[in-house]
C-alpha positions as a LaTeX table, in Angstrom:
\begin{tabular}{lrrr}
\hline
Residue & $x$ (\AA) & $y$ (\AA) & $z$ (\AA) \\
\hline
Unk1 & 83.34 & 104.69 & 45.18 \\
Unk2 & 85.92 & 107.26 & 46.35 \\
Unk3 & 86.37 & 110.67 & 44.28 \\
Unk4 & 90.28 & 110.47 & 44.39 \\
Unk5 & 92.50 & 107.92 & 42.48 \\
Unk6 & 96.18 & 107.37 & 44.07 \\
Unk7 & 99.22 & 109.68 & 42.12 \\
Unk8 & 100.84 & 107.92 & 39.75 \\
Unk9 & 104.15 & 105.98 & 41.27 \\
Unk10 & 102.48 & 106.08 & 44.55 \\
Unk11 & 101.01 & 103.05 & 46.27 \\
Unk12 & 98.65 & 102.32 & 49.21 \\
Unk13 & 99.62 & 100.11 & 51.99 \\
Unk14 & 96.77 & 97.98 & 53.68 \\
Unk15 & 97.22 & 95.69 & 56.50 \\
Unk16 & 98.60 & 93.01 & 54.67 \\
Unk17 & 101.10 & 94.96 & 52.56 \\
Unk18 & 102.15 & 96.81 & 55.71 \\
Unk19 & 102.81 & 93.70 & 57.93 \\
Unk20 & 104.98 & 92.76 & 54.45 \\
Unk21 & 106.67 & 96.04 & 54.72 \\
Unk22 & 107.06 & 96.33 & 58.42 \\
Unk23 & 108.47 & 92.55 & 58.17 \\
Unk24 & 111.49 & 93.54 & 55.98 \\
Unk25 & 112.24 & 96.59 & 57.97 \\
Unk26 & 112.09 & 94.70 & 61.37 \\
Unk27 & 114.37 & 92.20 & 59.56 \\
Unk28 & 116.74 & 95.43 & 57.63 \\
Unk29 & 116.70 & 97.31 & 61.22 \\
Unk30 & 117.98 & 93.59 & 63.20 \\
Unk31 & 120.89 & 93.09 & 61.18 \\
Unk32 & 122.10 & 96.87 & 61.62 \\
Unk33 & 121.71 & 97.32 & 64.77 \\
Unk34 & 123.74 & 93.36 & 64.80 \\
Unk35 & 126.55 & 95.46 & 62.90 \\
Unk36 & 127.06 & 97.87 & 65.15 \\
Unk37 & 125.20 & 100.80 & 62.90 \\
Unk38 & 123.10 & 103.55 & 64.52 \\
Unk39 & 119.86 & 104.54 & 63.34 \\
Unk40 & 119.25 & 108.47 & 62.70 \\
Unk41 & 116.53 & 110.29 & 60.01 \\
Unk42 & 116.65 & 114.02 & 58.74 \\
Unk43 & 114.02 & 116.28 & 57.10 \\
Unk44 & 111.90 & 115.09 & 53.80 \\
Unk45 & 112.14 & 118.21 & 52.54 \\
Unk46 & 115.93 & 119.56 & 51.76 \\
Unk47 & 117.21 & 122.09 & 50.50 \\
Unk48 & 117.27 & 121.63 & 46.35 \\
Unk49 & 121.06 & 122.65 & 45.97 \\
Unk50 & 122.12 & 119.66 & 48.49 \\
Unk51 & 121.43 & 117.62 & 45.45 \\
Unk52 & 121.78 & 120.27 & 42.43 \\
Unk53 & 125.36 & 121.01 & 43.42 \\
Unk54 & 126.73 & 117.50 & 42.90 \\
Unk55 & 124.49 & 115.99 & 40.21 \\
Unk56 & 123.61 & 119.36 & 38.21 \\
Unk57 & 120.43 & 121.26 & 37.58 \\
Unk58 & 119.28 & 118.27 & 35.44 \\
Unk59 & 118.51 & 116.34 & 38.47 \\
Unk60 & 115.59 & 118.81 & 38.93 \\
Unk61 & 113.60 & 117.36 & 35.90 \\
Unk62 & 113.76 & 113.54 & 38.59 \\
Unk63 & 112.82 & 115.05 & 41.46 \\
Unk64 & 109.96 & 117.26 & 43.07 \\
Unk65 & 110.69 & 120.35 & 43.74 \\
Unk66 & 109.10 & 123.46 & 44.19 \\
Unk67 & 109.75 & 127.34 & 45.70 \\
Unk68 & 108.04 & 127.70 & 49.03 \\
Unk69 & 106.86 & 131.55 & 51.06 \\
Unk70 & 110.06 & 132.54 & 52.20 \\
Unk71 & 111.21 & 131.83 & 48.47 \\
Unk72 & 113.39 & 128.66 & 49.26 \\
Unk73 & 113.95 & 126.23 & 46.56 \\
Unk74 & 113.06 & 122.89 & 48.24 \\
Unk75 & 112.86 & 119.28 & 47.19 \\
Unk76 & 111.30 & 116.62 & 48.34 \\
Unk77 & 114.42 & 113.65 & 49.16 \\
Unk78 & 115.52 & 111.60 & 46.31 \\
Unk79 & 117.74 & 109.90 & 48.22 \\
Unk80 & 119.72 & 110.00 & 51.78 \\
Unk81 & 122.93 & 110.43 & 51.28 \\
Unk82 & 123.58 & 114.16 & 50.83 \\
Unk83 & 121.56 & 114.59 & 53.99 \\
Unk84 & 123.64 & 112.05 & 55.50 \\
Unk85 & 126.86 & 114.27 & 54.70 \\
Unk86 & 124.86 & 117.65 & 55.56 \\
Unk87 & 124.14 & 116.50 & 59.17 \\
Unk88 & 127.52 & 114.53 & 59.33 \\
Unk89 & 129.16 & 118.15 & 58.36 \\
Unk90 & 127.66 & 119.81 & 60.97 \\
Unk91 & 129.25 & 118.10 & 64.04 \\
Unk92 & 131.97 & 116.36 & 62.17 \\
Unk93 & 134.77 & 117.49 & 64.28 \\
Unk94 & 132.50 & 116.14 & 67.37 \\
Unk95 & 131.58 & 113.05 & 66.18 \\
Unk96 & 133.76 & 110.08 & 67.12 \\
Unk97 & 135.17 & 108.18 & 64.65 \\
Unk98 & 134.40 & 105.19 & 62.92 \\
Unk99 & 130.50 & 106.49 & 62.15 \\
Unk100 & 128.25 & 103.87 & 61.46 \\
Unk101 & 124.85 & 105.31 & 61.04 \\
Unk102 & 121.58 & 103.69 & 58.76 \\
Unk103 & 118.09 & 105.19 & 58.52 \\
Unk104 & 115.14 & 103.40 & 56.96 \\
Unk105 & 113.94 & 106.88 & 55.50 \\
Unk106 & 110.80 & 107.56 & 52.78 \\
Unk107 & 112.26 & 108.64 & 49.15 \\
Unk108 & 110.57 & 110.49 & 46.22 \\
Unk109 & 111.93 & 110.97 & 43.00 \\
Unk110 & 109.38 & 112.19 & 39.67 \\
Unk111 & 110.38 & 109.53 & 37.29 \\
Unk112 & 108.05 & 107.32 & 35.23 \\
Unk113 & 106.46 & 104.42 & 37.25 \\
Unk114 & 107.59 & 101.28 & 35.84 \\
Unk115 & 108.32 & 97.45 & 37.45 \\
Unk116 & 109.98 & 98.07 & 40.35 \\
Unk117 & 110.26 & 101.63 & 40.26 \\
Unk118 & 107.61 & 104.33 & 42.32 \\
Unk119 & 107.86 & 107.87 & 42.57 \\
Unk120 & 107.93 & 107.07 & 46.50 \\
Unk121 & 109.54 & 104.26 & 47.64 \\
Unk122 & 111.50 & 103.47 & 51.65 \\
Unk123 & 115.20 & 101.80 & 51.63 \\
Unk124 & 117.74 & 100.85 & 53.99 \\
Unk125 & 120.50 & 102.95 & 54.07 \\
Unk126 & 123.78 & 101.83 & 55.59 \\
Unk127 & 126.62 & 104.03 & 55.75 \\
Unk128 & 130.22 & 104.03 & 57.39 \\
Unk129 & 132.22 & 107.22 & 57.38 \\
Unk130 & 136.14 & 108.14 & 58.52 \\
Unk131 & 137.87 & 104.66 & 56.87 \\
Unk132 & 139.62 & 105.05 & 53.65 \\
Unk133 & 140.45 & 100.91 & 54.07 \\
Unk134 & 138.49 & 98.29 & 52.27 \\
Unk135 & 137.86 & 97.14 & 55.59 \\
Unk136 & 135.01 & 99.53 & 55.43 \\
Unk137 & 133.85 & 98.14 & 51.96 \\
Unk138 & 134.06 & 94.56 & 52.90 \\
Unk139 & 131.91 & 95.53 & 56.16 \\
Unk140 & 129.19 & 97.28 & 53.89 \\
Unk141 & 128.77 & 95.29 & 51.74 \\
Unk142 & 128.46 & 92.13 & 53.81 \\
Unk143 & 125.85 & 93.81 & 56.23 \\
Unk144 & 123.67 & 94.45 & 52.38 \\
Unk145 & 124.05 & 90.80 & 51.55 \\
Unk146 & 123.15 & 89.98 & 55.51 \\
Unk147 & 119.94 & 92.31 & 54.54 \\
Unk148 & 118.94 & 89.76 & 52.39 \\
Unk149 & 119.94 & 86.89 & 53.93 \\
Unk150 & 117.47 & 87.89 & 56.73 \\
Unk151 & 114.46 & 88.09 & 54.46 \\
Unk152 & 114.88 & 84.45 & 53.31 \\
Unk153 & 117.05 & 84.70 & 50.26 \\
Unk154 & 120.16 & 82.86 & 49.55 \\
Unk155 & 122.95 & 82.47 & 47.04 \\
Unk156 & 120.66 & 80.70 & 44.55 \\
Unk157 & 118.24 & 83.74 & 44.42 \\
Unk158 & 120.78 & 86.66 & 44.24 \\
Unk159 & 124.38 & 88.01 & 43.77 \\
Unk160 & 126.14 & 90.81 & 44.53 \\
Unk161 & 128.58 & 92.52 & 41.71 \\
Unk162 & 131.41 & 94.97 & 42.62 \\
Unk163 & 133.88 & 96.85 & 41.22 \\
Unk164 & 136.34 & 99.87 & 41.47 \\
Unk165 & 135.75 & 103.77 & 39.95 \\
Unk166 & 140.13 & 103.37 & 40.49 \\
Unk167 & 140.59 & 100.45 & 38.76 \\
Unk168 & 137.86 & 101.60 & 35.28 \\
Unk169 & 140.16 & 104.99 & 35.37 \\
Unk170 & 143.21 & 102.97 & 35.02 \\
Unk171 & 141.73 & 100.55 & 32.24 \\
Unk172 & 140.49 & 104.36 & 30.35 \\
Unk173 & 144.21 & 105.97 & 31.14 \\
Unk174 & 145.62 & 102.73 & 29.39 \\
Unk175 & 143.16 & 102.81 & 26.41 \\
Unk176 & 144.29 & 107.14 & 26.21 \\
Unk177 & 139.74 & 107.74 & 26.38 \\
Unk178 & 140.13 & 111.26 & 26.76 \\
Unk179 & 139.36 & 112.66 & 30.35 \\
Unk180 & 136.72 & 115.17 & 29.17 \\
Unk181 & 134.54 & 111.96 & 27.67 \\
Unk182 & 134.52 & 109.53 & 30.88 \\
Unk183 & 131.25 & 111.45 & 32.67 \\
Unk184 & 129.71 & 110.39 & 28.99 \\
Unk185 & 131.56 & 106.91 & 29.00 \\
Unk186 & 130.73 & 106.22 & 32.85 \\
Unk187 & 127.04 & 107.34 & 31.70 \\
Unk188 & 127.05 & 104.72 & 29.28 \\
Unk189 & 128.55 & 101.78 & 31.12 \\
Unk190 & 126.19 & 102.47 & 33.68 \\
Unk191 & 123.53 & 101.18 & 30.84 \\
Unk192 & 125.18 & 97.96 & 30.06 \\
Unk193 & 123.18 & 95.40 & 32.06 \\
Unk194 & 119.86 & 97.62 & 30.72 \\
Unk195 & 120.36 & 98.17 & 27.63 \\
Unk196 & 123.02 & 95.35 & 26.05 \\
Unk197 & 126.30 & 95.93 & 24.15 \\
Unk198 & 125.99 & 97.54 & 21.01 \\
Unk199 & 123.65 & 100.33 & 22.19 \\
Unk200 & 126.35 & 101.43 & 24.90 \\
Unk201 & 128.92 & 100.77 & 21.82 \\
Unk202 & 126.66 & 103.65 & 19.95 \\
Unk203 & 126.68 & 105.56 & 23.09 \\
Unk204 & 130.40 & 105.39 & 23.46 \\
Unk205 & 130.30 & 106.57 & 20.06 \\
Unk206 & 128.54 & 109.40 & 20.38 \\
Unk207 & 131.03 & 110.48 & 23.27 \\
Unk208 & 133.38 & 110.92 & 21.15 \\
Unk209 & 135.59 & 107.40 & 21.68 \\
Unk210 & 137.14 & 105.44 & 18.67 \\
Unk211 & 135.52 & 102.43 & 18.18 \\
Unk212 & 138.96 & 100.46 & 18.71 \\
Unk213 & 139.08 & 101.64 & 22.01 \\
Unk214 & 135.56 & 101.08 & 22.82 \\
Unk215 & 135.41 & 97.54 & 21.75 \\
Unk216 & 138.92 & 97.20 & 23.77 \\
Unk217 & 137.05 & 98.82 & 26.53 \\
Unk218 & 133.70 & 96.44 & 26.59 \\
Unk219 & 136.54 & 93.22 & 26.19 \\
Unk220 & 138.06 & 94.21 & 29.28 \\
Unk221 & 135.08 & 95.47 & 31.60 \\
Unk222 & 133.17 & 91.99 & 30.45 \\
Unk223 & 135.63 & 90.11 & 31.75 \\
Unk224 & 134.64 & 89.93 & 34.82 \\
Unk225 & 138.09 & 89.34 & 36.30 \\
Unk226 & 141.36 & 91.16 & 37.34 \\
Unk227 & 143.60 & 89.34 & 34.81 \\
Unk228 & 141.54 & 91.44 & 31.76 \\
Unk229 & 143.48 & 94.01 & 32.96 \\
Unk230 & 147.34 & 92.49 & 32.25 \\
Unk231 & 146.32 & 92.70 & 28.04 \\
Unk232 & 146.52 & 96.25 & 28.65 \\
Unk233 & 149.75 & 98.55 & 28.84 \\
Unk234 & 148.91 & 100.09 & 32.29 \\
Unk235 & 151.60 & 101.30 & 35.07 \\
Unk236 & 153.18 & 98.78 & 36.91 \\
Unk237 & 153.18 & 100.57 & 40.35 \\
Unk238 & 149.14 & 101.53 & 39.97 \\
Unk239 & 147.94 & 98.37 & 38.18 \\
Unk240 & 149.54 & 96.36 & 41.61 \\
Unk241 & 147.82 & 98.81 & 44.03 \\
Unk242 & 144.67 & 98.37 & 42.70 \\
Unk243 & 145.18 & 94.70 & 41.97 \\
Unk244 & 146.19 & 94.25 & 45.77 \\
Unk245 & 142.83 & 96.29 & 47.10 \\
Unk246 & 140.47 & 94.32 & 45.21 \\
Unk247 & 142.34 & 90.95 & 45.80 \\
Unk248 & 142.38 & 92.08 & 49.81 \\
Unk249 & 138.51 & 93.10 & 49.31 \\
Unk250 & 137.55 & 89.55 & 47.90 \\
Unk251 & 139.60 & 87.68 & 50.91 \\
Unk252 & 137.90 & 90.21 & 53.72 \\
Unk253 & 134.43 & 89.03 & 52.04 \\
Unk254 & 135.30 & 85.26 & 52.45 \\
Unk255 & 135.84 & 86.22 & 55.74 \\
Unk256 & 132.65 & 87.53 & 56.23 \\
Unk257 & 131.24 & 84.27 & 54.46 \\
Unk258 & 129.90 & 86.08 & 52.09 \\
Unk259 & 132.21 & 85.13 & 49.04 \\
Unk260 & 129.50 & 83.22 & 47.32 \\
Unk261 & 127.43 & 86.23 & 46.46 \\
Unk262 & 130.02 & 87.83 & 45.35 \\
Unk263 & 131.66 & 88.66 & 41.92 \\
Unk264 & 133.60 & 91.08 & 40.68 \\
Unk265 & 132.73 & 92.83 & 37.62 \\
Unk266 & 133.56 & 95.70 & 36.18 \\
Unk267 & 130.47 & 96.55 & 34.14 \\
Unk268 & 129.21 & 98.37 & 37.52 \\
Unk269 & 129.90 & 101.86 & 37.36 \\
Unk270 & 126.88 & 103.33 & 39.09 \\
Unk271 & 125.32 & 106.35 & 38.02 \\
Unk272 & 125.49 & 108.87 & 40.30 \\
Unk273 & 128.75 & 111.47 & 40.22 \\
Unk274 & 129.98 & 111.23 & 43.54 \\
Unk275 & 131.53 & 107.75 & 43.50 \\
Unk276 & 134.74 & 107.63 & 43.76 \\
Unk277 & 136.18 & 104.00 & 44.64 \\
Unk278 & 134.59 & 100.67 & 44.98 \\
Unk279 & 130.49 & 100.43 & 43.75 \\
Unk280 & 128.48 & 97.28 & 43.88 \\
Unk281 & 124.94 & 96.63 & 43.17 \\
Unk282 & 122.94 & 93.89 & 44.12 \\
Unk283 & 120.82 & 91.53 & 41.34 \\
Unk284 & 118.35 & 88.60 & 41.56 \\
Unk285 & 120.56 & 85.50 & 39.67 \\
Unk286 & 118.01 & 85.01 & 37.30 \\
Unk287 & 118.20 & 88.76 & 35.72 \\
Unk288 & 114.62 & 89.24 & 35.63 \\
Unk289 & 114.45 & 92.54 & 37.91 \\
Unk290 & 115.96 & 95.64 & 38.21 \\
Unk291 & 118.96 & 95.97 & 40.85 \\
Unk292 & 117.93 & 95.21 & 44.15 \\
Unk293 & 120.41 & 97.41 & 45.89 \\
Unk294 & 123.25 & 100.13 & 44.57 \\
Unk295 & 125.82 & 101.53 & 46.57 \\
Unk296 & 129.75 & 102.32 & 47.22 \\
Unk297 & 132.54 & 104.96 & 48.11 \\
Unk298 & 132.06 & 108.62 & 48.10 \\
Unk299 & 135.37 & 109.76 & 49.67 \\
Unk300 & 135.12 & 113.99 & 48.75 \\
Unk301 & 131.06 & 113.95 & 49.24 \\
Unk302 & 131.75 & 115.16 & 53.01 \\
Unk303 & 133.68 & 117.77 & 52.09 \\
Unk304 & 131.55 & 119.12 & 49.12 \\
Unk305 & 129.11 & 120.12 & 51.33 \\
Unk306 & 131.21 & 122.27 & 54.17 \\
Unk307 & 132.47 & 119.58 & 56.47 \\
Unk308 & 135.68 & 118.04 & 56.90 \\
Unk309 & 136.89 & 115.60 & 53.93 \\
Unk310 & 136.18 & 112.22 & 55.45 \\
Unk311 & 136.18 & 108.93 & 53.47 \\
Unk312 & 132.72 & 107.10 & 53.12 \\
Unk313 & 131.15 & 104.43 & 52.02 \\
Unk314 & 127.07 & 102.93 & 51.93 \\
Unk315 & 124.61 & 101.67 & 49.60 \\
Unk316 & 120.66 & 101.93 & 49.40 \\
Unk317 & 118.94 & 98.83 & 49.52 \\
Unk318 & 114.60 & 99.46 & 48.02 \\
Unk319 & 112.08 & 97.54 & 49.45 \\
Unk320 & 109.74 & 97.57 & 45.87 \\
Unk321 & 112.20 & 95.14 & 43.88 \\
Unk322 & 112.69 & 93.04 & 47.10 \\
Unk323 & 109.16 & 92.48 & 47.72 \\
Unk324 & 109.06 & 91.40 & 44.15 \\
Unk325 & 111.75 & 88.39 & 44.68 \\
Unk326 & 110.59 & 87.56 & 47.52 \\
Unk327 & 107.10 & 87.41 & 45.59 \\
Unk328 & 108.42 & 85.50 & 42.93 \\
Unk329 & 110.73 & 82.99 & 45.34 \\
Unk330 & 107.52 & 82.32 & 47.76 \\
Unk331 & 109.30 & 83.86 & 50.23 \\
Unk332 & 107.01 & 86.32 & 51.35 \\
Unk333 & 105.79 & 86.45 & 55.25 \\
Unk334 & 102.60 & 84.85 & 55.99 \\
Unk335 & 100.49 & 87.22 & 57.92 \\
Unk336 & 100.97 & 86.86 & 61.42 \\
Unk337 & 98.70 & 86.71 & 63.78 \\
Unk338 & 97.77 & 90.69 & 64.59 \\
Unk339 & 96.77 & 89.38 & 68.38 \\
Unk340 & 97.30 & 86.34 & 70.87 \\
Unk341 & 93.93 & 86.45 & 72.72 \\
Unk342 & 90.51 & 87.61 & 71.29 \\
Unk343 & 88.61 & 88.28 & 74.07 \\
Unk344 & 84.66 & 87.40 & 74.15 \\
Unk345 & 81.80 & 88.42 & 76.28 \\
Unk346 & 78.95 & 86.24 & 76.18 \\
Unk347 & 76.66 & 88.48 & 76.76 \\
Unk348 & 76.40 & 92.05 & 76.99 \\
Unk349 & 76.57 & 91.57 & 81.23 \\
Unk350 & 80.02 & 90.44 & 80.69 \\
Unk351 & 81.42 & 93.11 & 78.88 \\
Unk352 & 82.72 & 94.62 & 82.11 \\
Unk353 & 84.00 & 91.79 & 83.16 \\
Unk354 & 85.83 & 90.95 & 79.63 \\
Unk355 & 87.41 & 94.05 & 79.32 \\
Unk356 & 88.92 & 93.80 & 82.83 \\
Unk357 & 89.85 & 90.58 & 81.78 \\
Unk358 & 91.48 & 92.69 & 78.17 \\
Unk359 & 93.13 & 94.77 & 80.47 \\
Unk360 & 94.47 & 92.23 & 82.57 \\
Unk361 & 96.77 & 90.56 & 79.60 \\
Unk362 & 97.28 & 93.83 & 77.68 \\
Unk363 & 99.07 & 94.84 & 81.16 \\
Unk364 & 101.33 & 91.40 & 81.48 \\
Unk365 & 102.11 & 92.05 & 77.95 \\
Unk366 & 99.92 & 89.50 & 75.65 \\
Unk367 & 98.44 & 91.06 & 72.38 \\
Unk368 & 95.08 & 90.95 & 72.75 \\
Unk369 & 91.22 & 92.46 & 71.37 \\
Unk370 & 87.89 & 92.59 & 71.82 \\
Unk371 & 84.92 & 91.65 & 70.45 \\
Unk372 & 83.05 & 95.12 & 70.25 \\
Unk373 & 79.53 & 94.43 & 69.25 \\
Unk374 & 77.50 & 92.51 & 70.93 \\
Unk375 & 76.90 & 89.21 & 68.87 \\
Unk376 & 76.43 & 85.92 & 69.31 \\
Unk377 & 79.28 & 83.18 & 70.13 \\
Unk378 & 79.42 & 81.83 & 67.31 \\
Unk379 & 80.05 & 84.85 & 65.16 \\
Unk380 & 82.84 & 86.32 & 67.58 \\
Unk381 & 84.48 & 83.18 & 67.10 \\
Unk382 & 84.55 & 83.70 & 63.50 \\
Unk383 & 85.61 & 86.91 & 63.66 \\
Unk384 & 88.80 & 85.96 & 66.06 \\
Unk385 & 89.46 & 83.36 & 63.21 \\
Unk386 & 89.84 & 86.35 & 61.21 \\
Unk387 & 91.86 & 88.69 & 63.41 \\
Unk388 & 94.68 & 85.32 & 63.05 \\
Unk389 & 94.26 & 85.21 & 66.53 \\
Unk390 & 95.80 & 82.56 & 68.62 \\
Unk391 & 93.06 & 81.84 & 71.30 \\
Unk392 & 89.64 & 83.37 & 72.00 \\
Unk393 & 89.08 & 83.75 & 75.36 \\
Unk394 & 85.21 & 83.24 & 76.84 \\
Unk395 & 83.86 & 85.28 & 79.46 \\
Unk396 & 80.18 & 84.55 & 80.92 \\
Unk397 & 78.54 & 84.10 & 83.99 \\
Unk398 & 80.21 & 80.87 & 85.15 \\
Unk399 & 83.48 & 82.23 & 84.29 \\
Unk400 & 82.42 & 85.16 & 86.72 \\
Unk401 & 81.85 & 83.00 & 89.79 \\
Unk402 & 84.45 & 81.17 & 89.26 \\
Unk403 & 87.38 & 83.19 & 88.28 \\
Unk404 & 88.20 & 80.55 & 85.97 \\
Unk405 & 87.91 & 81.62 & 81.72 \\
Unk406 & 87.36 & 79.75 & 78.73 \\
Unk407 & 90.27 & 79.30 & 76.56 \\
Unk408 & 89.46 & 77.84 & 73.17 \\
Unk409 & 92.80 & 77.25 & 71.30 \\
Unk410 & 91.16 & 78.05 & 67.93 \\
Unk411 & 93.64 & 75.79 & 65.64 \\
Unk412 & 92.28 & 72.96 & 67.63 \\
Unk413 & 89.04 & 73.88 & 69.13 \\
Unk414 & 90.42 & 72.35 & 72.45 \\
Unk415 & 88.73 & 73.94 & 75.34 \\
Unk416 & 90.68 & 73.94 & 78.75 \\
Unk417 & 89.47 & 76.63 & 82.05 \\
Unk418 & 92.55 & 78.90 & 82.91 \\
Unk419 & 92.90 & 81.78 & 85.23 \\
Unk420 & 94.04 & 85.26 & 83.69 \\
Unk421 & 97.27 & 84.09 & 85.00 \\
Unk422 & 97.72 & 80.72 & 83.56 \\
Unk423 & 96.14 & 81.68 & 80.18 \\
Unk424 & 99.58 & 84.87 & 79.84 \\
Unk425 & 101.75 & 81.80 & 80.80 \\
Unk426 & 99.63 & 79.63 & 77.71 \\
Unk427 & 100.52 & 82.30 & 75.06 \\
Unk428 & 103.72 & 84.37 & 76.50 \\
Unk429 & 105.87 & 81.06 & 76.37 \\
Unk430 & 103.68 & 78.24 & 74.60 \\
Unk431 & 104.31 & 76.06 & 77.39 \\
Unk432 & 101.21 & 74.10 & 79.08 \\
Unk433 & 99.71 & 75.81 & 81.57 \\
\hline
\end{tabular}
């Protein structure tokens, strides 16, 4: 029994978790590079003021950090963005213009390990940079539902809610919540779906807004529709500008044909200080996990951090909480076979011959392995029932002299003699050989 337990909020990957995990990213990877996107990574270890100096020194007590020998303050990624804008900074004035880059990178954050939360954790990050338009948002957030779509889910298992950071500081303008409180009353929104009305009412509270004005507030985020808004005394000219960009949002996302996971509500706020326009998170429809996905538009992030000011807009997308639905929907892969063609000597003469013979459909591209002690027939054949594979392949002295193998199709136990040739035709294309 080993000395050494795993961290806490850390997990181990075997085989079968990693074909899981490698299944969704094969799947997360497809439909970016399908959108046009271009994959990039950056450093796990960043500077710590690329994420102190736009979420504030408290973000150290969620995050590892530590001081290293040439007295650096470093931290360990909590998520991608900021190095996203760093590296974006850096050649903005070279890069051309729409940039569509994503990155499947590995995230840490020191927070307590709960359902669907782990203090390291991979997500798909999408991100489009240089359009101000909601053409960019309806893009985004299509490619997140697409994401989704690719793993096996459908309307029935989740939904995606959206809303606007413009059109919440128009409903707070027309309620008169004083400016200094909304970090406190975005901070307590963000809570709603966790933590249910009455405690963000107390929060509210606390921030110093009337309780008139908060229940007007929680009436006209709940409503879950732009005509909330019209009970309120709120400018003509900016209620129909943001009216108009959510209305041309929702058509763009029909479009895309992805209207039917999508609903706008304005109880998403997201949590993180740098939004500044539309934010959506992704949920499972029957409520019973945390939010599969959280992203939106961070127009002044660029800029922030020494480049030129550039609108953008992305989202994160965690693997954890997906594997769970897909758990809990039966959706998850079933382990594929890890080679085509296990390859068996009969004897330890033929082991020569049989890895030739390995060689031989490695070479024209067929997954293949060997059986690497020398054992009887019968228990290589069990053990290429246990590698999934496809075939087992039989190599002896009769195949020897007569260049012909044995090729035991092992969900039949049909026996048939192929050449090396005929045998990469059998599995490359599944046609009879």
């Amino acid at each position: 029994m080993s000395r050494f337990d795993r961290l806490p909020g850390t997990r181990d990957f075997y085989p079968d978790e990693m074909r899981v995990r490698r299944w969704i990213e094969d799947r997360w990877r497809d439909v970016a590079l399908r959108y046009g996107f271009e994959e990039y990574d950056a450093p796990v270890i960043e500077p710590l003021e690329l994420f102190t100096d736009k979420s504030g020194e408290e973000i150290v007590e969620q995050i590892y950090s530590f001081v290293d020998r040439g007295d650096r303050r470093i931290a360990l990624r909590p998520e991608m963005t900021p190095s996203l804008a760093r590296m974006v900074a850096a050649r903005s004035q070279g890069l051309p213009k729409p940039i569509k880059w994503f990155s499947i990178p590995r995230l840490f954050r020191y927070e307590r390990p709960q359902r669907g939360r782990f203090r390291e954790f991979w997500q798909l990050n999408l991100d489009i940079l240089g359009v101000a338009g909601v053409e960019a948002d309806a893009e985004i957030m299509a490619a997140g539902v697409d994401a989704l779509r690719a793993c096996g889910l459908t309307a029935e298992d989740f939904e995606l809610r959206y809303s606007d950071r413009r059109v919440l500081d128009l409903v707070l303008d027309g309620l008169e919540i004083d400016v200094g409180a909304r970090s406190s009353v975005y901070t307590a929104l963000d809570k709603l779906v966790r933590v249910g009305e009455e405690a963000v009412l107390a929060e509210l509270a606390k921030a110093g807004v009337p309780d008139e004005e908060a229940r007007a507030l929680m009436q006209t985020i709940t409503g879950r529709h732009l005509d909330a808004l019209e009970a309120l005394k709120l400018p003509t000219e900016r209620l129909e500008r943001e009216v108009d960009r959510m209305t041309r949002l929702g058509a763009y996302l029909a479009a895309y044909g992805v209207d039917e996971f999508c609903v706008f509500d304005l109880t998403v706020v997201r949590g993180l200080a740098y939004y500044t326009g539309v934010v959506f998170e992704m949920y499972d429809r029957k409520g019973a996990l945390r939010a599969l996905c959280g992203g939106g538009r961070y127009d002044d992030l660029l800029e922030s951090v020494g480049g030129q000011a550039m609108p953008a807009v992305g989202f994160g997308l965690g693997e954890a909480v997906l594997i769970e639905l897909l758990e809990a929907r039966d959706r998850l892969p079933v382990g594929p076979a890890r080679c085509a063609a296990f390859v068996i000597p009969v004897s330890a003469d033929d082991r020569k011959a049989a890895m030739e013979v390995l060689t031989k459909l490695r070479g024209a591209g067929v997954a293949s392995d060997l059986a690497l002690r020398d054992q009887s027939v019968a228990k290589a054949l069990k053990r290429a029932t246990q590698a999934s594979a496809r075939a087992a392949v039989l190599i002896g002295e009769r195949e020897r002299e007569s260049g012909r193998l044995t090729f035991r199709e092992l969900d039949t136990g049909n026996e048939t003699m192929l050449t090396v040739e005929q045998i990469v035709a059998r599995l490359s294309y599944g046609t009879p050989a």
